[in-house]
TILOTI-350889 format. One record per residue: residue in one letter; x, y, z of N, C-alpha, C in turn. Coordinates in steps of 0.2 Angstrom, whole numbers, padded with zeros to 4 digits, always signed. Example, Ala and Ser with C-alpha at 12.3 -4.5 7.8 and 13.67 -1.06 7.14 Angstrom:
<lummis>
a+0066-0028+0039+0062-0022+0039+0066-0016+0039;s+0064-0011+0035+0068-0005+0036+0064+0000+0039;
</lummis>
This chain:
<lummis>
x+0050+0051+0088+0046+0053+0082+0041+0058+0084;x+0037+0061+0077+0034+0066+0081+0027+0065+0082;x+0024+0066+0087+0018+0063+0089+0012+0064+0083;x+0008+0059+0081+0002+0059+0078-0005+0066+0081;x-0005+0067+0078-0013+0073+0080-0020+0071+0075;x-0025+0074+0078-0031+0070+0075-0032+0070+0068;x-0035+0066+0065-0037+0063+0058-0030+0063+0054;x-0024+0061+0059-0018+0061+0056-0017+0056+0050;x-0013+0056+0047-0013+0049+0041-0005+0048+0040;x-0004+0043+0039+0001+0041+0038+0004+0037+0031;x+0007+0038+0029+0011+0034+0024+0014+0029+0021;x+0011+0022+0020+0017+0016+0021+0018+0014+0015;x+0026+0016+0013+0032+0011+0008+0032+0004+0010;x+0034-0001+0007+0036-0008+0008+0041-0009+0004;x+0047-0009+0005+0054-0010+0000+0054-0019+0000;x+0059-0020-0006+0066-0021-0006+0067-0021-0013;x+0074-0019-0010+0079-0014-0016+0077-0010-0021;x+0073-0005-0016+0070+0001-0019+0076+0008-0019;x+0081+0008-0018+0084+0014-0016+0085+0019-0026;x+0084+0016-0030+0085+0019-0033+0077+0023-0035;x+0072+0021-0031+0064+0023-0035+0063+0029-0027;x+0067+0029-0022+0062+0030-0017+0064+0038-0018;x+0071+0042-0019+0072+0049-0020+0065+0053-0024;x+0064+0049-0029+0059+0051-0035+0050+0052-0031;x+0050+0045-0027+0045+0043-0025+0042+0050-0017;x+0048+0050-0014+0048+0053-0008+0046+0060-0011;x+0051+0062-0019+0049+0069-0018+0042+0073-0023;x+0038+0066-0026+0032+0066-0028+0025+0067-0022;x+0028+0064-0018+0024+0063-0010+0025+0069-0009;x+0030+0073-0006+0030+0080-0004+0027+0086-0006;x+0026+0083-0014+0023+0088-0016+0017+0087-0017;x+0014+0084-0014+0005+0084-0012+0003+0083-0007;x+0008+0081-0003+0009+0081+0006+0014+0081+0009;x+0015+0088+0010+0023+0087+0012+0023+0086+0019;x+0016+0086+0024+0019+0087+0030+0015+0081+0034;x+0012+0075+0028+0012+0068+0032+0018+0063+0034;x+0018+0061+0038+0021+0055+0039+0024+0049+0036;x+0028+0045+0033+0031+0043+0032+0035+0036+0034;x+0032+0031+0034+0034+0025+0034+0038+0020+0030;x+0043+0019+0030+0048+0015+0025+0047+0007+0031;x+0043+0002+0028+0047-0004+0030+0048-0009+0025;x+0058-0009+0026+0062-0013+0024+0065-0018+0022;x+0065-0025+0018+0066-0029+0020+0074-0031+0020;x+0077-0027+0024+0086-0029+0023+0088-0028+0016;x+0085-0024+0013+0087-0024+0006+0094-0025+0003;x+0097-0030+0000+0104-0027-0003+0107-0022-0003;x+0102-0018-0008+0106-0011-0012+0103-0006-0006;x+0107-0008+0001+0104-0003+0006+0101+0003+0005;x+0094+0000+0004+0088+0005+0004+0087+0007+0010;x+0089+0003+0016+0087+0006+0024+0091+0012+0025;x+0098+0011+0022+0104+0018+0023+0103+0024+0022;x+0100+0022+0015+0094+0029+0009+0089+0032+0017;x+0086+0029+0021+0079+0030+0023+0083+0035+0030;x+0089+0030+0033+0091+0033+0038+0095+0041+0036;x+0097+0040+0031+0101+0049+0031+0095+0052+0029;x+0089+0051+0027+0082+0057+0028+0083+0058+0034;x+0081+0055+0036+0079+0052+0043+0081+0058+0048;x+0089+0060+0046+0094+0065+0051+0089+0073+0049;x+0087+0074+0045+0085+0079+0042+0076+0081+0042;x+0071+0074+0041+0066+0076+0042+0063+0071+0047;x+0062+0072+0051+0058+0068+0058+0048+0066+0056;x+0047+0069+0051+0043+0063+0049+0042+0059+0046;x+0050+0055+0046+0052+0049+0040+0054+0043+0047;x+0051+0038+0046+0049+0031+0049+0055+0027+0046;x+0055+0021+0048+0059+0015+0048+0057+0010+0051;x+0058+0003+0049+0056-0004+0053+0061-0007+0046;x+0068-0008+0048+0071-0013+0046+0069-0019+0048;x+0067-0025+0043+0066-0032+0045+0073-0038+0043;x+0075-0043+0048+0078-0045+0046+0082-0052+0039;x+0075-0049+0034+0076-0051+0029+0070-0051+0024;x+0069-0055+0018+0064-0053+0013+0058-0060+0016;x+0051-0056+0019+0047-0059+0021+0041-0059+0020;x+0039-0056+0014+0033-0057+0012+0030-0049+0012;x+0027-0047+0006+0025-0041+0005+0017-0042+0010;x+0014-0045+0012+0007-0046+0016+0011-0043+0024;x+0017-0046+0025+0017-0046+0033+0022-0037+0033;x+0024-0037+0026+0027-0029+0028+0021-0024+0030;x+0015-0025+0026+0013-0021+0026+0007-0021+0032;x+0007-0027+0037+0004-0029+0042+0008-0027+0045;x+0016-0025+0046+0019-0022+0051+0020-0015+0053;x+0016-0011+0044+0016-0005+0046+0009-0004+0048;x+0003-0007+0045-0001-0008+0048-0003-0007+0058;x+0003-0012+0061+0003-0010+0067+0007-0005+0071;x+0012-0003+0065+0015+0005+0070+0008+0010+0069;x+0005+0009+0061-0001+0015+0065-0005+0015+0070;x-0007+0007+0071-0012+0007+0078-0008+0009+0083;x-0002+0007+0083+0001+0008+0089+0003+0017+0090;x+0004+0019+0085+0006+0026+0086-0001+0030+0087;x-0006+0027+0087-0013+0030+0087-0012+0036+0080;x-0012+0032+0072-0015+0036+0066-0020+0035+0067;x-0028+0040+0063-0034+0040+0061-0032+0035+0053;x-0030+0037+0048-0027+0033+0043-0022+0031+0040;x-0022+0027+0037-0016+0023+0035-0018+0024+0025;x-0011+0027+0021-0010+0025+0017-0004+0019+0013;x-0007+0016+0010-0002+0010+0008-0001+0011+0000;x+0007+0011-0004+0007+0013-0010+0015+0009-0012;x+0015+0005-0019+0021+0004-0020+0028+0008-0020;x+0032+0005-0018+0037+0008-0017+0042+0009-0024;x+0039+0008-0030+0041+0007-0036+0040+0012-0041;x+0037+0017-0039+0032+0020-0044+0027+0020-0048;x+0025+0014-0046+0020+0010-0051+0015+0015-0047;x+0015+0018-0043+0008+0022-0040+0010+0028-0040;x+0004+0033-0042+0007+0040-0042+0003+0042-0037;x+0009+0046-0033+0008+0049-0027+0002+0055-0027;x+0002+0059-0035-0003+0062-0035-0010+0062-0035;x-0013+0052-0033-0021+0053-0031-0021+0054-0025;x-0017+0053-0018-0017+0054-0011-0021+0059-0009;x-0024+0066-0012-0028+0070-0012-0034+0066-0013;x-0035+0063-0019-0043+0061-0020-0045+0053-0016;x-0040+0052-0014-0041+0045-0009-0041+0049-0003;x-0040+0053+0000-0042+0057+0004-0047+0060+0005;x-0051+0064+0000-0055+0067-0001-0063+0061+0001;x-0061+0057+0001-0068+0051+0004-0068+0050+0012;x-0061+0051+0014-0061+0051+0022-0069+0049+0025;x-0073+0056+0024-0078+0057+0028-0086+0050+0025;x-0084+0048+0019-0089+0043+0021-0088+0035+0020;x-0082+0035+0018-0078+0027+0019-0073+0027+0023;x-0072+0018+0023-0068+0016+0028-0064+0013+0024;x-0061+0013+0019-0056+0009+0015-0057+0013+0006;x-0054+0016+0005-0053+0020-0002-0047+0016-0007;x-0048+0013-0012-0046+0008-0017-0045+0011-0022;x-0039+0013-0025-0037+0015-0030-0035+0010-0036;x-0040+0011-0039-0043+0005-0043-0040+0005-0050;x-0038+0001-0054-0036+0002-0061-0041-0001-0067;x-0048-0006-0062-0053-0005-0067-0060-0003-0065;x-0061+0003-0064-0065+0009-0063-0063+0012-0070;x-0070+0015-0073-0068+0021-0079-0064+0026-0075;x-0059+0027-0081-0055+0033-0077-0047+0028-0076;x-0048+0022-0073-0042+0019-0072-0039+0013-0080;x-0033+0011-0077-0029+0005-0081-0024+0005-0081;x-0020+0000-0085-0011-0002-0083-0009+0003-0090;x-0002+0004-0089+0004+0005-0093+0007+0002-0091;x+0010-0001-0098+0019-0003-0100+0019-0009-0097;x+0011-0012-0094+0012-0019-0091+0014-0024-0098;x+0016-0031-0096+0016-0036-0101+0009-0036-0102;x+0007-0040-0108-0001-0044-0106+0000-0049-0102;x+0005-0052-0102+0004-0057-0097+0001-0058-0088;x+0005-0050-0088+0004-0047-0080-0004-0045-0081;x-0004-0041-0085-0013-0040-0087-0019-0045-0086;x-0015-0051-0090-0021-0055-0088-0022-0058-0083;x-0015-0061-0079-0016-0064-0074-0019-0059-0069;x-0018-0051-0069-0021-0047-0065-0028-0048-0066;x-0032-0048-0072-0038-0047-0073-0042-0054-0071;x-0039-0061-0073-0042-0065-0072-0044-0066-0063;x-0036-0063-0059-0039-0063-0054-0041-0062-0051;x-0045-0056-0053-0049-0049-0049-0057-0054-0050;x-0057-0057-0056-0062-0061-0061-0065-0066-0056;x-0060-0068-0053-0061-0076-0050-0064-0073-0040;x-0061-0068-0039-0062-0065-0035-0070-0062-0033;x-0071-0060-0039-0078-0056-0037-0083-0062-0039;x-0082-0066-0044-0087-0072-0045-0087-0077-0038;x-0082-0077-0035-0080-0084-0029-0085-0082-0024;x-0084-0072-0021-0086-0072-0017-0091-0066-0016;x-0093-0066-0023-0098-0060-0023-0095-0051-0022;x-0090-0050-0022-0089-0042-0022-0091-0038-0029;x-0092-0033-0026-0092-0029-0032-0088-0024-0033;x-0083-0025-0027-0077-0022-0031-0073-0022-0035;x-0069-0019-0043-0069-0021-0045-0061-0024-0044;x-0057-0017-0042-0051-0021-0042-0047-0023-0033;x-0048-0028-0033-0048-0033-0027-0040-0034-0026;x-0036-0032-0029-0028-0034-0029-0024-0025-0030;x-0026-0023-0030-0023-0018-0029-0019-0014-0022;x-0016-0014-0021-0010-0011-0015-0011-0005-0015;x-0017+0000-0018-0015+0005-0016-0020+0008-0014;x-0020+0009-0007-0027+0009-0003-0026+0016+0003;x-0031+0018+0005-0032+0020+0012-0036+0019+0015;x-0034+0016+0021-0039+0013+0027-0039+0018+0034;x-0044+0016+0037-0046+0018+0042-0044+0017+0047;x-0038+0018+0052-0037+0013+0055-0040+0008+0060;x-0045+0011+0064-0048+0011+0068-0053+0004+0067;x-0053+0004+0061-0056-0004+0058-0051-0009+0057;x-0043-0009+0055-0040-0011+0057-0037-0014+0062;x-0039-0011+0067-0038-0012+0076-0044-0019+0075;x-0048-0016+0074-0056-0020+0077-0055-0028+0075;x-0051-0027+0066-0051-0034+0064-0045-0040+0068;x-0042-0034+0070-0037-0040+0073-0032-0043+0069;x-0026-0039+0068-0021-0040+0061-0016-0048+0062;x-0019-0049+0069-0015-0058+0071-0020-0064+0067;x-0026-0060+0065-0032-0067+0062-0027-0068+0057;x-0024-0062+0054-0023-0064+0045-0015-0069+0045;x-0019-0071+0038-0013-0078+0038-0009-0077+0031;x-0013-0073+0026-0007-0075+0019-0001-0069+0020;x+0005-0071+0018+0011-0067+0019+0011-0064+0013;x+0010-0065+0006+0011-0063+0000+0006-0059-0001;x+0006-0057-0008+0000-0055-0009-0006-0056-0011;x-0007-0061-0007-0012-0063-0006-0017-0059+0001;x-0012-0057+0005-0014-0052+0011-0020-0048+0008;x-0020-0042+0002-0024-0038+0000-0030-0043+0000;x-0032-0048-0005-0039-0050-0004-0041-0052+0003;x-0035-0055+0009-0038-0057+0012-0041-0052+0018;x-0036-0044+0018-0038-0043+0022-0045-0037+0020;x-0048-0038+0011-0051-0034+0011-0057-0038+0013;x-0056-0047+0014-0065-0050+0015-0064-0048+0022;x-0059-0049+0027-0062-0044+0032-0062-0040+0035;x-0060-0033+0030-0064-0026+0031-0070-0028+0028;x-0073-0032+0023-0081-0032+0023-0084-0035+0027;x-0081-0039+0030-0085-0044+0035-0088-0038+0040;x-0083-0035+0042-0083-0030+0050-0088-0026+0045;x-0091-0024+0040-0095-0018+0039-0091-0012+0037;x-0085-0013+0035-0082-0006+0032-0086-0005+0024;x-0087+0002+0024-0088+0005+0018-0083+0008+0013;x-0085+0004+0008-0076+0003+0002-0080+0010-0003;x-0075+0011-0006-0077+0016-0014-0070+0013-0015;x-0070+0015-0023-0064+0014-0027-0062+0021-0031;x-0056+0024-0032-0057+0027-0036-0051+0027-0041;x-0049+0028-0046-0047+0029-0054-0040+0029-0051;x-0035+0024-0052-0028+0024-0055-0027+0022-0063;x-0020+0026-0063-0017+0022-0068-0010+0018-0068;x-0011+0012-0065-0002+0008-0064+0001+0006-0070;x+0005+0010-0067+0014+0011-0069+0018+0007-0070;x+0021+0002-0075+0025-0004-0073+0032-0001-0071;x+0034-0004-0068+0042+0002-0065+0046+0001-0071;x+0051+0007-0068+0055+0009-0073+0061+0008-0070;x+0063+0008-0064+0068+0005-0061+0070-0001-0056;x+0076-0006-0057+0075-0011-0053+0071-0017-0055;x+0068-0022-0053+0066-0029-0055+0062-0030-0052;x+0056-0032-0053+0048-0034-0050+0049-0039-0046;x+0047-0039-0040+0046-0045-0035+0042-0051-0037;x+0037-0049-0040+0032-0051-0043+0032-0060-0047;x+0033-0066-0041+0034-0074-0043+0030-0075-0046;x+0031-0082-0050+0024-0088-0050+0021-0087-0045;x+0024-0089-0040+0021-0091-0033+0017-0087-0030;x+0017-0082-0032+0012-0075-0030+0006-0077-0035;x+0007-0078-0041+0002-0079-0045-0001-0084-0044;x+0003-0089-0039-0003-0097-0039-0007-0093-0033;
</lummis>
């Protein structure tokens, strides 16, 4: 792979059975950063989404892979790309749906805070931000839970469930990615109480999520409880 260099940043997808979102996905990325890195981890998708990652792969050598052997929980995929970047020594880590639901073109302005946070949250309730094409239903269960989250433990962030983040990683490292226990999505809340615990400094800044347009929502009850 090709070595990381300073305030390098990396890019982490989390599939499964992404192959028809990732061609579109990869090539929106390119065009605002064509020359970051690139992590795909997999979960053995059916609609061999790993095969899609691996013929990049022949052609451009900043494109990653970590096949897993099977569908284990969106918390622990992204605590696995999480530890390729410590271990590859990145400065930061971008995390973004591998769906479309996130457009690849705010990675400039979640970048653009680099220099005075440590965790950039790409928010859908800041002005500026909100959903498309979601049901109400997804809406509210979204809202009720960002609701319950900032009343339970005092944040003032607004949107507490969003996946589309850039961290630091070196805060990362410090927290210790073996403390964290939720596999689902519940990972995001848990690991942003402790980025705040350690003293990371959050900003958020304006999305607008996307409900995909292709392929079927991961998205359970059981994520909802």
């Amino acid at each position: 792979m090709t070595q990381p260099t300073a305030n390098s940043c990396l890019i982490l997808v989390c599939t499964y059975n992404e192959r028809e979102n990732l061609p579109t996905l990869f090539h929106a990325i390119r065009e605002v950063c064509p020359k970051l890195d690139i992590l795909v981890v997999d979960d053995h998708s059916p609609d061999r989404t790993a095969d899609w990652v691996r013929e990049q792969m022949q052609s451009d050598p900043t494109i990653h892979l970590i096949e897993r052997s099977g569908k284990l929980g969106l918390g622990t995929a992204i605590s696995t790309g999480m530890q390729f970047a410590i271990d590859q020594g990145y400065c930061w880590l971008i995390n973004l749906d591998g769906d479309l639901s996130h457009d690849p073109a705010v990675i400039p302005q979640l970048l653009s805070k680099q220099d005075q946070y440590d965790l950039v949250i790409g928010s859908r309730y800041v002005a500026g931000g909100g959903l498309e094409g979601c049901s109400w239903r997804r809406i509210a269960v979204s809202r009720l839970a960002n609701q319950l989250a900032r009343s339970m433990v005092g944040w003032s962030i607004r949107d507490c469930s969003s996946a589309y983040r850039l961290y630091r990683v070196e805060l990362l490292k410090q927290i210790g990615l073996n403390n964290l226990k939720e596999s689902g999505y519940g990972f995001l809340e848990e690991i942003l109480a402790y980025l705040i615990k350690y003293g990371a400094k959050v900003t958020e800044v304006p999305i607008v999520y996307r409900e995909r347009r292709l392929g079927q929502s991961k998205f359970s009850l059981q994520d909802v409880r």
